[in-house]
Backbone as a printed PyTorch tensor [residue, N CA C, xyz], in Angstrom:
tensor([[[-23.2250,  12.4610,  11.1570],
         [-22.7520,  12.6120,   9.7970],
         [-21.9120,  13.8810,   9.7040]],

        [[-20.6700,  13.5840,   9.4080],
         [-19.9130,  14.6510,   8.7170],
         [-20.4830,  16.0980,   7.6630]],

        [[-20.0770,  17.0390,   7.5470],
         [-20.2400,  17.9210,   6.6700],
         [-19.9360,  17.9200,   5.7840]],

        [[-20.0940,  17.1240,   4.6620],
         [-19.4300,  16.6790,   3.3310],
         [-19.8540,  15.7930,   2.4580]],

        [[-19.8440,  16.1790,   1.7310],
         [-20.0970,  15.5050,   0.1110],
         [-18.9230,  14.5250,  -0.8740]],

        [[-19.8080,  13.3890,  -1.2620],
         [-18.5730,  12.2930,  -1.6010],
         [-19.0740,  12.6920,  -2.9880]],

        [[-18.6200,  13.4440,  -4.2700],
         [-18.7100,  13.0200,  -5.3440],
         [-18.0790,  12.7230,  -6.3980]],

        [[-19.5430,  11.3640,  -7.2090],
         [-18.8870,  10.4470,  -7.5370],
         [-19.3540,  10.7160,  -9.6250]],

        [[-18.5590,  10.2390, -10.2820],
         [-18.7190,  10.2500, -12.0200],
         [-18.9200,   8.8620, -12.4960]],

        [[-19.8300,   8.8500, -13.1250],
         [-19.7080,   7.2300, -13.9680],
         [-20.4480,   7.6220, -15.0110]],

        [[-20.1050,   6.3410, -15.8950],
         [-20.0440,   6.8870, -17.3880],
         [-20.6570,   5.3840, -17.9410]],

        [[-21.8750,   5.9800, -18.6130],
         [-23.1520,   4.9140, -19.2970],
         [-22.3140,   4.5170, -20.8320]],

        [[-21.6060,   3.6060, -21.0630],
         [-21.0640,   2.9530, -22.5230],
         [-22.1960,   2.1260, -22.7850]],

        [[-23.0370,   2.2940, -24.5080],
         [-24.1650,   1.2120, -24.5610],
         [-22.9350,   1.0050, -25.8970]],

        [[-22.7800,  -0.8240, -26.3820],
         [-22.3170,  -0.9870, -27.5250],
         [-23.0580,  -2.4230, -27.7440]],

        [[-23.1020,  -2.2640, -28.9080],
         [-23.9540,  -3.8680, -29.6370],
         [-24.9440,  -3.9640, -28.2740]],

        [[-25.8870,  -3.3050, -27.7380],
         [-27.2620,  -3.5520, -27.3180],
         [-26.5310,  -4.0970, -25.7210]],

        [[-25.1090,  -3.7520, -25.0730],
         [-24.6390,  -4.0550, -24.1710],
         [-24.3830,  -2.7060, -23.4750]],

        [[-24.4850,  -3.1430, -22.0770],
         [-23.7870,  -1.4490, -21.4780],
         [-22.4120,  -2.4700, -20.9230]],

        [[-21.3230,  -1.4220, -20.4710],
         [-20.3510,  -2.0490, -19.5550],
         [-20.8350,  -1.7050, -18.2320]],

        [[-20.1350,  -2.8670, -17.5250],
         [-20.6540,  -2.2350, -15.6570],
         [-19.2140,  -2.8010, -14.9680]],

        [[-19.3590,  -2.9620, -13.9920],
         [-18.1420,  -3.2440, -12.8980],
         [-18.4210,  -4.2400, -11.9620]],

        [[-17.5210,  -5.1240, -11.9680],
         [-17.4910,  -5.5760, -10.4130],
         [-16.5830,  -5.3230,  -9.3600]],

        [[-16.7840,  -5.0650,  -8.1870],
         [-15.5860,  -4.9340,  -7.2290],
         [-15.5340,  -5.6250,  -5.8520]],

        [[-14.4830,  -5.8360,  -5.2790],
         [-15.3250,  -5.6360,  -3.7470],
         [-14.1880,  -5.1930,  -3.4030]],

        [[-15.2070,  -4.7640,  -2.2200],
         [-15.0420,  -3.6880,  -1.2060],
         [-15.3010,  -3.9830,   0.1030]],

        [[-14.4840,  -4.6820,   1.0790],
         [-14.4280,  -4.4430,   2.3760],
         [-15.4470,  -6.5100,   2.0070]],

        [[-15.0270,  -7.1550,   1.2300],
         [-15.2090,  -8.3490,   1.0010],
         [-17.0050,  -8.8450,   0.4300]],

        [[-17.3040,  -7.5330,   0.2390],
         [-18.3500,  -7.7410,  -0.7060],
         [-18.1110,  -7.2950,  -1.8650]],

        [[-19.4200,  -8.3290,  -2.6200],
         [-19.0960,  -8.2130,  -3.9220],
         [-20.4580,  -6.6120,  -4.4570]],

        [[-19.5270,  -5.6790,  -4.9400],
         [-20.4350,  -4.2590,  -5.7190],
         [-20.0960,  -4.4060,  -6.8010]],

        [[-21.8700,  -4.4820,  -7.4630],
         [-21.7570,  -4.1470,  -9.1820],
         [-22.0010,  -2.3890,  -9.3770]],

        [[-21.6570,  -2.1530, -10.2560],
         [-21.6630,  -0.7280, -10.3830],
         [-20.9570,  -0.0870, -11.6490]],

        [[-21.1490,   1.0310, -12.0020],
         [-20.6070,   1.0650, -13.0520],
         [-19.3660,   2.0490, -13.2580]],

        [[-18.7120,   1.9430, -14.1780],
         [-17.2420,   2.6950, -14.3360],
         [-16.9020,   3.8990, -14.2280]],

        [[-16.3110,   3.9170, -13.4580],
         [-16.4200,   5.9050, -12.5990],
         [-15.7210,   5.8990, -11.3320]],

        [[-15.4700,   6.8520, -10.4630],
         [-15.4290,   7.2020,  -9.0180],
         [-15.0520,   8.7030,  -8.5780]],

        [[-14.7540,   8.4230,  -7.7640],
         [-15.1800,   9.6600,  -7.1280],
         [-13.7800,  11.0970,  -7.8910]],

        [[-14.5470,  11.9890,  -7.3680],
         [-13.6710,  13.6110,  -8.0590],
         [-12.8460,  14.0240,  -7.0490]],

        [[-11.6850,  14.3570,  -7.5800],
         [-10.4670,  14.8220,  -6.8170],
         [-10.7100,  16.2220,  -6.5120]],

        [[-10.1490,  17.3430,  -5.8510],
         [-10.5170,  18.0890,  -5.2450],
         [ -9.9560,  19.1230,  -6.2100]],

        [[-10.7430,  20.0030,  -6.9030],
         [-10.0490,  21.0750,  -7.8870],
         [-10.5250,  20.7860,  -9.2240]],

        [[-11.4220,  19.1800,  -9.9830],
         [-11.3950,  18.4430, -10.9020],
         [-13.0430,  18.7200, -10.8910]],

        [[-12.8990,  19.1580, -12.3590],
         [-14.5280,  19.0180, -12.8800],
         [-14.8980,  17.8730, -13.1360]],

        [[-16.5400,  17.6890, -13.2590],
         [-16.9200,  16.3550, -13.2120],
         [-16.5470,  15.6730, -14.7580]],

        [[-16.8550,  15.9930, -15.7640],
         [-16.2480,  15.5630, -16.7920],
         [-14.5150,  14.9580, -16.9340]],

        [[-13.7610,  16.2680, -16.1760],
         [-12.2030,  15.5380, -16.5280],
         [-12.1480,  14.4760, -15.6800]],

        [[-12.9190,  14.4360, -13.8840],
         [-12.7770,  13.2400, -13.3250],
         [-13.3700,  11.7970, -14.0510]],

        [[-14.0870,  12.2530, -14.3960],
         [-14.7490,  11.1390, -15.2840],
         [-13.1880,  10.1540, -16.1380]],

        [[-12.8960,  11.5160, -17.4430],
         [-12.0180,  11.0290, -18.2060],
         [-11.0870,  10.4210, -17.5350]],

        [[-10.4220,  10.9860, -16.2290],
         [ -9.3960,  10.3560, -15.2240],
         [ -9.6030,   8.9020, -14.8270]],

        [[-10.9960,   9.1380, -14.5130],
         [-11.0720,   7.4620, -13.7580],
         [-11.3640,   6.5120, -14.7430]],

        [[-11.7350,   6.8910, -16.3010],
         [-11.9020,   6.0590, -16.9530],
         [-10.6150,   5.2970, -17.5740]],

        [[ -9.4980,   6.2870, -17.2780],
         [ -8.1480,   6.2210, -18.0570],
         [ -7.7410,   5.4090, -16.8180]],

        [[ -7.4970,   5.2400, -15.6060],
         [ -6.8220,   4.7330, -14.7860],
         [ -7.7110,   3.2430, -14.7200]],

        [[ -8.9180,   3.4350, -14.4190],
         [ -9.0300,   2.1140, -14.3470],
         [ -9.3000,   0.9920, -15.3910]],

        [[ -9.4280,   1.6200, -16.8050],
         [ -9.4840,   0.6730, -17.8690],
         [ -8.5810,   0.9980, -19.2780]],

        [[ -8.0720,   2.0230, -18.9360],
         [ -6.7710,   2.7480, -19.9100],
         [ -7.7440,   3.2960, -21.3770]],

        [[ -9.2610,   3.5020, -21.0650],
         [ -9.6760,   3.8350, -22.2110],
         [ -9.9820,   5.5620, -21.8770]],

        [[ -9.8550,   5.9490, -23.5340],
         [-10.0290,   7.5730, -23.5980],
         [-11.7130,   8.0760, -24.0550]],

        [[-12.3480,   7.9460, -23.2530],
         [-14.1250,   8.5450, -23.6120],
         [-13.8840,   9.5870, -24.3360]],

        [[-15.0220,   9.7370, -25.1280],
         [-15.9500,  11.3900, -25.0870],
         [-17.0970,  11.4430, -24.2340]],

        [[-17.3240,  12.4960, -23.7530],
         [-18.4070,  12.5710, -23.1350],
         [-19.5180,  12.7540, -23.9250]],

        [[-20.7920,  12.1250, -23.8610],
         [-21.5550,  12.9080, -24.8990],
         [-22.8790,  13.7680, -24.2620]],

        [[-23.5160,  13.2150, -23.1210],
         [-24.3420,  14.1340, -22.2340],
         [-24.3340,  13.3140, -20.7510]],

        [[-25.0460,  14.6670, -20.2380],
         [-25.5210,  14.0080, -18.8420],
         [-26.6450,  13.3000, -18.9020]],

        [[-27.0860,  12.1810, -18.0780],
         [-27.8670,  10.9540, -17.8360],
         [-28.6700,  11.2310, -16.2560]],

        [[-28.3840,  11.8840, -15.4400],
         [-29.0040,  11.4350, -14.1570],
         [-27.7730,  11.8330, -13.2350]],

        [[-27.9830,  12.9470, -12.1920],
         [-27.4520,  13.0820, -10.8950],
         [-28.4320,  12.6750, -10.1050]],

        [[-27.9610,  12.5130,  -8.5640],
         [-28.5670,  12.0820,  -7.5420],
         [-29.9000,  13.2890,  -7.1790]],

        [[-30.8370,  12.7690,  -6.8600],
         [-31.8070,  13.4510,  -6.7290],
         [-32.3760,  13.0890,  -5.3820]],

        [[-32.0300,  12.1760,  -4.4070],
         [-32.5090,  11.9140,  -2.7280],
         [-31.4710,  12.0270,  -2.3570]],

        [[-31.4090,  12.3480,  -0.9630],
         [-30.3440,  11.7300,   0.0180],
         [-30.0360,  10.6550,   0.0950]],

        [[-28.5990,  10.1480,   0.1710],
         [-28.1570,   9.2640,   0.3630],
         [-26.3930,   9.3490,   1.1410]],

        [[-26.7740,   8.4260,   2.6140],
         [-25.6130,   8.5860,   3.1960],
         [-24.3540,   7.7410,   2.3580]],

        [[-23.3160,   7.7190,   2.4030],
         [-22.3120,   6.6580,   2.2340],
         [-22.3940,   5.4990,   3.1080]],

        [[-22.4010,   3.9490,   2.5770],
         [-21.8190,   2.8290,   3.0670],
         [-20.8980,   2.7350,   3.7840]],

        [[-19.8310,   3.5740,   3.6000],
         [-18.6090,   3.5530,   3.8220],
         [-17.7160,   4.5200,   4.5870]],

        [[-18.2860,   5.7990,   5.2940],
         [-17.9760,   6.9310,   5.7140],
         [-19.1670,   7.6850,   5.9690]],

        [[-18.5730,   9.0070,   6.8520],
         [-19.7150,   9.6730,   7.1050],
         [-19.8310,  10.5820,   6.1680]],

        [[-20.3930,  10.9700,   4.9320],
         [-20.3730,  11.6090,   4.0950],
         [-21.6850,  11.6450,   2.8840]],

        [[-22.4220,  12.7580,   2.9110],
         [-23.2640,  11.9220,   1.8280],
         [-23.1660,  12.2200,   0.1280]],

        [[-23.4290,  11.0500,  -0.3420],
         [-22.6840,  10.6990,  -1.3800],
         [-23.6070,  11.5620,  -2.6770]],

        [[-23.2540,  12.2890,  -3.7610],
         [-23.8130,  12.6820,  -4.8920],
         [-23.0540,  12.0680,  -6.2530]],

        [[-24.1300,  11.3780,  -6.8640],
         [-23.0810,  10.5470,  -8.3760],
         [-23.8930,  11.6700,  -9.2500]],

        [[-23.0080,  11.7000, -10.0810],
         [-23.5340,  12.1010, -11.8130],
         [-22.9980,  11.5090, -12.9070]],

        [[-24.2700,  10.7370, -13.6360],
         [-24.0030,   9.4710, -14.4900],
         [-24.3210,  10.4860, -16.2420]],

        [[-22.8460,  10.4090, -17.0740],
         [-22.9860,  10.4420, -17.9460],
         [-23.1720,   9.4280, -19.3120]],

        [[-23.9860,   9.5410, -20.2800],
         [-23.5950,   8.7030, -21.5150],
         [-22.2580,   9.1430, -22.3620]],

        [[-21.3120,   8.0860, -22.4970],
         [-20.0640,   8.0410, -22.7960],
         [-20.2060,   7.6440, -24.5290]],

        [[-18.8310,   7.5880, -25.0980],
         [-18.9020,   7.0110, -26.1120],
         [-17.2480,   6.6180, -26.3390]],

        [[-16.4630,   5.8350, -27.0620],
         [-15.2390,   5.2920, -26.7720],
         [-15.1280,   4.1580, -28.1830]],

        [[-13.4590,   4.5650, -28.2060],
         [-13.0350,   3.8580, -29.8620],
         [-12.9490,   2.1800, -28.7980]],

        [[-13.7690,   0.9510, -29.7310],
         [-13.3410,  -0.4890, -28.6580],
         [-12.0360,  -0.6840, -28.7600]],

        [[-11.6060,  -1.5470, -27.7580],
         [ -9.9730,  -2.0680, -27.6090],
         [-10.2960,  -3.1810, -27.9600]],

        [[ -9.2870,  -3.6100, -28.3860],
         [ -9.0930,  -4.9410, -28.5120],
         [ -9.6810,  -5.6120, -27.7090]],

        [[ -9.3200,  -5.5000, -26.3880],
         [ -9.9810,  -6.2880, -25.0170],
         [ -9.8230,  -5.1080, -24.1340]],

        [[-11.1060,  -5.4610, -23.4150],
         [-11.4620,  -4.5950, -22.1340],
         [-10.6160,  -5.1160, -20.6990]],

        [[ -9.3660,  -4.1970, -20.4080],
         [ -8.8920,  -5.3820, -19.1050],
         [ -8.9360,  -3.7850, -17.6920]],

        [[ -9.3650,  -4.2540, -16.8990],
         [ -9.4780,  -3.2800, -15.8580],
         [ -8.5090,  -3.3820, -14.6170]],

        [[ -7.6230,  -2.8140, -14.9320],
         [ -6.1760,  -2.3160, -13.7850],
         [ -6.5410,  -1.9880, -12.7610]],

        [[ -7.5750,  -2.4900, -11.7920],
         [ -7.5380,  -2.1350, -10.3270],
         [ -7.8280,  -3.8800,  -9.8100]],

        [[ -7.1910,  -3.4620,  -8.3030],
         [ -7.0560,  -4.5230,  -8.1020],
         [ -8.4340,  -5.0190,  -7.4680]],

        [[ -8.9250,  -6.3210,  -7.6560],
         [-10.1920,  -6.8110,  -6.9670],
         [-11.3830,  -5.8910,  -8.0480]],

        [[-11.1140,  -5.9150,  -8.8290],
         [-11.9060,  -5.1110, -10.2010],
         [-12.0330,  -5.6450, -11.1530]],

        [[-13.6350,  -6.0950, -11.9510],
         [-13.6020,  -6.5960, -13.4150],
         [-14.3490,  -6.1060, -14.0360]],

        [[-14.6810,  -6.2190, -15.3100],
         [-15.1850,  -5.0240, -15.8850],
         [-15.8550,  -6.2790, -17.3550]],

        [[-17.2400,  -5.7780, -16.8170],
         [-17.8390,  -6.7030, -18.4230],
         [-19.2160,  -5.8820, -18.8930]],

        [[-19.4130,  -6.8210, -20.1440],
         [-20.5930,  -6.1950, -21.1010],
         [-22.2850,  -6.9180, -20.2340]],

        [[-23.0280,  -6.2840, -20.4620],
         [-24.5100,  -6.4710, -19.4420],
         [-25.1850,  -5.9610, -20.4910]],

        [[-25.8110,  -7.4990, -21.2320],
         [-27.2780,  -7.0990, -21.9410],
         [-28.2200,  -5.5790, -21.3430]],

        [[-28.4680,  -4.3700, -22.1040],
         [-29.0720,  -3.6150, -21.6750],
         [-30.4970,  -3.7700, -21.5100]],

        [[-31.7070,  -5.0100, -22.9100],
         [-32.6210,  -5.9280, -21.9790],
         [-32.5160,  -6.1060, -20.7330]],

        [[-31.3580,  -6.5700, -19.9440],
         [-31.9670,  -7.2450, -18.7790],
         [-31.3010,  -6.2820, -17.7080]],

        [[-30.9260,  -5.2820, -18.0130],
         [-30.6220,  -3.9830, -16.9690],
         [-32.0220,  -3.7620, -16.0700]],

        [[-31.6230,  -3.9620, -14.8960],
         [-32.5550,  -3.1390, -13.6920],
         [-31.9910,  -3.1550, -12.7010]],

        [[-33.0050,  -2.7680, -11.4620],
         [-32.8790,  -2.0420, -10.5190],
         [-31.5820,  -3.5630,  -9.5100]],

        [[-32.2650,  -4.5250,  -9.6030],
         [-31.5460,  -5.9120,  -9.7220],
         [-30.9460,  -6.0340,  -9.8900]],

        [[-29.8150,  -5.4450, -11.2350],
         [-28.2910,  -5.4770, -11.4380],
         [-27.4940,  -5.1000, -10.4600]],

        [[-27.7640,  -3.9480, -10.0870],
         [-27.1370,  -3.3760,  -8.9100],
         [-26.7340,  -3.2900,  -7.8080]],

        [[-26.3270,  -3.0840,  -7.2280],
         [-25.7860,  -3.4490,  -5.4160],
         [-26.6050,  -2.2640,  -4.4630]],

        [[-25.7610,  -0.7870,  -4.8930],
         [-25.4620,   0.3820,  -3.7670],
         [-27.1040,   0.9680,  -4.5910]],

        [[-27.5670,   1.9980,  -3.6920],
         [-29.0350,   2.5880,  -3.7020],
         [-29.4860,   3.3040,  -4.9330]],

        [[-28.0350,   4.1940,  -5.2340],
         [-28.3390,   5.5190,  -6.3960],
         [-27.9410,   4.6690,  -7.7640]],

        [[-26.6660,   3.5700,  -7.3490],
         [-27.1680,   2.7170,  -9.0070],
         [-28.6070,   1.5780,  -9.1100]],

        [[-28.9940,   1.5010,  -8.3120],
         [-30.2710,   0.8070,  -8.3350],
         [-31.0850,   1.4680,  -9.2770]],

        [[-31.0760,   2.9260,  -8.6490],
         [-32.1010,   4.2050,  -9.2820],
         [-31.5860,   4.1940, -10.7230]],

        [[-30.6900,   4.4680, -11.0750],
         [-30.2110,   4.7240, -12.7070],
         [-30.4910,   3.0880, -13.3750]],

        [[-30.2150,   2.1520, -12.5170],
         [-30.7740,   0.6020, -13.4110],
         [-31.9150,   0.9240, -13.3290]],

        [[-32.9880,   1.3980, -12.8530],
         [-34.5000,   1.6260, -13.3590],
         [-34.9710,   3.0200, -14.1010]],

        [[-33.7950,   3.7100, -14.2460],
         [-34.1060,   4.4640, -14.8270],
         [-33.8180,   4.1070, -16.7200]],

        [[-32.2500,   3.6670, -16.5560],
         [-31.6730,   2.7060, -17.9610],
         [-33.3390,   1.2530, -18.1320]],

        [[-33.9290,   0.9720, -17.9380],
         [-34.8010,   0.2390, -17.6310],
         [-35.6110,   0.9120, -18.7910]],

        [[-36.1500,   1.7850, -18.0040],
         [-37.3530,   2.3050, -18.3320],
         [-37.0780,   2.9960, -19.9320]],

        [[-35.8290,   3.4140, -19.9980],
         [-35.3230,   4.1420, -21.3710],
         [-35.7560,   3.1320, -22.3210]],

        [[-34.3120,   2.0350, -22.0860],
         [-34.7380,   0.9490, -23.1420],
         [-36.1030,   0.1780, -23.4730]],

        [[-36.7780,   0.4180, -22.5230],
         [-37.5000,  -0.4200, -22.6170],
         [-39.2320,   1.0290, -23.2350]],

        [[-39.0140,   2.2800, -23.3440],
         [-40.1180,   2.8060, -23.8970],
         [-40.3270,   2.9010, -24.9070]],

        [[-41.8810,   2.4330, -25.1390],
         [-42.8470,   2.0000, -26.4980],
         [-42.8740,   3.3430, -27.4290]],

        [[-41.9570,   3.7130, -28.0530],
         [-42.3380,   4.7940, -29.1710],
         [-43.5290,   5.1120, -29.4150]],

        [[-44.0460,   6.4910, -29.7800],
         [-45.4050,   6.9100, -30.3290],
         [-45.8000,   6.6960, -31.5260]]])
């Protein structure tokens, strides 16, 4: 393993009892995951955020807090590098329609009911689908 750190921003949108998530593939699999990627070199995690949210779905967030950074090791799939995400809750004026400008990329609404560890593909969004899990789903006092 390389000496280096892959990090990555994604951004939790809940609207009408839906979160948005992603589909992609990558190297001919299909990854669900959610809207974000990785930080350019010089770029705080927030403006990368706003960056990747603007490029790949042309929408302008606010940020409203942090949700969950990586807390185990985890190598990359994809390189020798190990990977750190930090998942914020977003908030955003709706568009008309949600259309996502990357190529081999779609982008839809996911009952937050049926969010888990199951939705997910890669290891550290597994962890945040059981963590989004456990949110929605705790019994008030």
């Amino acid at each position: 393993m390389e000496n280096r750190f892959n990090l990555r921003v994604y951004g939790l949108w809940v609207h009408d009892n839906k979160i948005l998530i992603n589909e992609e593939m990558i190297r001919g699999k299909s990854i669900i995951k959610f809207p974000g990627g990785g930080l350019d070199m010089g770029e705080g995690t927030i403006d990368g955020l706003r960056r990747e949210w603007m490029e790949e779905l042309s929408i302008k967030i606010e940020v409203l807090s942090h949700f969950y950074t990586t807390d185990f090791f985890q190598a990359s799939a994809y390189d020798n590098s190990q990977v750190i995400s930090i998942y914020y809750w977003i908030n955003a004026q709706m568009p008309e329609k949600i259309v996502n400008h990357m190529p081999n990329e779609r982008t839809f609404w996911h009952s937050i009911w049926d969010i888990s560890a199951d939705t997910f593909t890669l290891p550290i969004d597994k962890k945040v689908g059981c963590l989004l899990y456990e949110h929605f789903h705790a019994i008030p006092y």
